[in-house]
N, C-alpha and C positions, 0 to 999 in steps of 0.2 A: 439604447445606451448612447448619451453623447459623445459625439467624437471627438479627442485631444489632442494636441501636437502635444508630442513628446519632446520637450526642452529641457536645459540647464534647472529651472529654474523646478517643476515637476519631478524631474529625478534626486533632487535634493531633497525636495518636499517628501517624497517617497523614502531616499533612504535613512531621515530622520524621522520616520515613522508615523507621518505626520495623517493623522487619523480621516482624515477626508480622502488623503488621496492614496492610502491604499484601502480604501473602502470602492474607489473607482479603481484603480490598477485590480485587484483581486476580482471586481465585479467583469470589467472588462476582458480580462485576459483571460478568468475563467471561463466565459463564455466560446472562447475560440479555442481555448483547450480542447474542451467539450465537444465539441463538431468535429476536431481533428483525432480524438482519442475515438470517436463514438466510429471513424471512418476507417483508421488503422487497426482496430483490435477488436476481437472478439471477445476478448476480460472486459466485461463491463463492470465487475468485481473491484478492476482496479483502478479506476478513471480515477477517483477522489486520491487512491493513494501516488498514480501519477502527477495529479492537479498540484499535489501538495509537496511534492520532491520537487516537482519545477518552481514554484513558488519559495520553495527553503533555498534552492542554487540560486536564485537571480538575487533574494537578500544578501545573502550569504556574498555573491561576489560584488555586489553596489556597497556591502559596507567593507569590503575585504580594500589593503593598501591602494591598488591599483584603478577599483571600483570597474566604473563603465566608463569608457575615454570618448566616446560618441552618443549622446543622450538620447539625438534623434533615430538614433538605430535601435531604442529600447523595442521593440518591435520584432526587430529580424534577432534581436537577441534573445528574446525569451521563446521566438520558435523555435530558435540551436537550440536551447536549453531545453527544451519540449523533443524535439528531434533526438536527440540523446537517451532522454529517462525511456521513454518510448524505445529504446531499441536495447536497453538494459532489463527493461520487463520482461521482452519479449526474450530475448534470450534465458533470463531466467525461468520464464514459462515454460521453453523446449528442454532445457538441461533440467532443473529439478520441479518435480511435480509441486502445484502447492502445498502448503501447510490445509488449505482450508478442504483439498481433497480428503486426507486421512482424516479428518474429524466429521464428512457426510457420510453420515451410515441409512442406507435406503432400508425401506421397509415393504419385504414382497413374500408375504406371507403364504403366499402359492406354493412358493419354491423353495424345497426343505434345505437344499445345496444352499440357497443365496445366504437363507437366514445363519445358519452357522457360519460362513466366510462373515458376514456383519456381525453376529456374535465376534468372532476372531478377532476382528480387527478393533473392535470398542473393546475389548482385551486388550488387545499390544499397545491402546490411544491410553487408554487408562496407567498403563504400566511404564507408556514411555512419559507420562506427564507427573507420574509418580518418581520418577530420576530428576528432573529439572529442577531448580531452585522453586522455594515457594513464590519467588515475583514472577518467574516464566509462569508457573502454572497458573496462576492467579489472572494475570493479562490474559493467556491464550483462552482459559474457561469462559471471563467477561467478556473478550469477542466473539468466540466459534461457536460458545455451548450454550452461553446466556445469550446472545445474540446483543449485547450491552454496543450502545452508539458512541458513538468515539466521545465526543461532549462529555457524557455521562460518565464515560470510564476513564478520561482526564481529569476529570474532579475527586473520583473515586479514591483515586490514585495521588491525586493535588501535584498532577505535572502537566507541563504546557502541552497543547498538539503539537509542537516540535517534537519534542523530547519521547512525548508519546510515541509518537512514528519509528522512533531509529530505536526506544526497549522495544515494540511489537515485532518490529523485523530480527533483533537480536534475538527474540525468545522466538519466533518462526525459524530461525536460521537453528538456532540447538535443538529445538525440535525434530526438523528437517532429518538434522546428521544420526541423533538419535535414534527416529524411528525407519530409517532406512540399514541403518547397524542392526536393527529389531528383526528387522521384515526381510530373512534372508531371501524370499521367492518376489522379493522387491516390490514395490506399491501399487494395490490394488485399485485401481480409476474406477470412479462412479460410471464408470460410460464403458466399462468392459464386461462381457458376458462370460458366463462358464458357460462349457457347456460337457 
């Protein structure tokens, strides 16, 4: 990737959305995302949904009144903003299990216990997805159950990956409260044994 000084002149370019160079800003700064997300976290689930929250803050505040007052510090500024989401994930990782845990149902046909706790739970997923609004249900099916790529289920949908991102987190977020209100003996982890 060539390297750029970050100037007056680039960060303008950038925040009037000037197709070349956020084709190098997204290509460039993805890339050092990448290496820093792949080094701090073990959700490798959620590297793109990081990549893409830090990419929405840094537009978000270049086109906001105040923008970026130091051009040449686009750099140490998009690591804050990296630095940040990064430790918002992670906290949300410890406090509420993901969404994407309650929609993996293992299959361990050995074990008469497992298969009915997976029967159970594809009961409670079924019945909490049957509460939600027909757009939560619809989004969370196209990602978790149809395994549907973001691209394809933004078209689907005919909304931008911005907007995509903040309904999938709102329909994971009513999920979440949902099927934890459901699950009075509280969420079953794919990585937990009975015994």
């Amino acid at each position: 990737m060539e390297r750029v000084s970050f100037d007056e002149a680039y960060v303008r370019r950038l925040t009037d959305c000037d197709p070349e160079v956020v084709r190098h800003f997204t290509a460039y700064f993805g890339e050092l995302i990448l290496i820093t997300v792949r080094a701090r976290t073990s959700s490798r689930e959620f590297i793109s949904d990081i990549r893409q929250e830090t990419f929405l803050r840094v537009f978000m505040t270049l086109r906001s009144r105040g923008g970026l007052h130091k051009p040449e510090s686009l750099g140490a500024f998009v690591y804050a903003i990296l630095t940040k989401v990064l430790a918002e994930f992670r906290r949300r990782e410890v406090h509420d299990p993901p969404a994407r845990e309650a929609f993996q149902v293992t299959d361990d046909g050995a074990d008469p216990l497992a298969e009915l706790v997976n029967r159970d739970r594809k009961r409670l997923v079924e019945s909490v997805l049957a509460e939600l609004s027909n757009t939560d249900r619809r989004i969370l099916r196209m990602v978790y159950l149809d395994d549907g790529a973001q691209s394809q289920v933004c078209q689907r949908l005919g909304v931008t990956p911005e907007y995509f991102r903040v309904m999938l987190q709102r329909a994971r977020d009513r999920f979440r409260k949902c099927y934890l209100e459901h699950n009075r003996l509280g969420p079953i982890s794919s990585g937990d044994s009975i015994k």
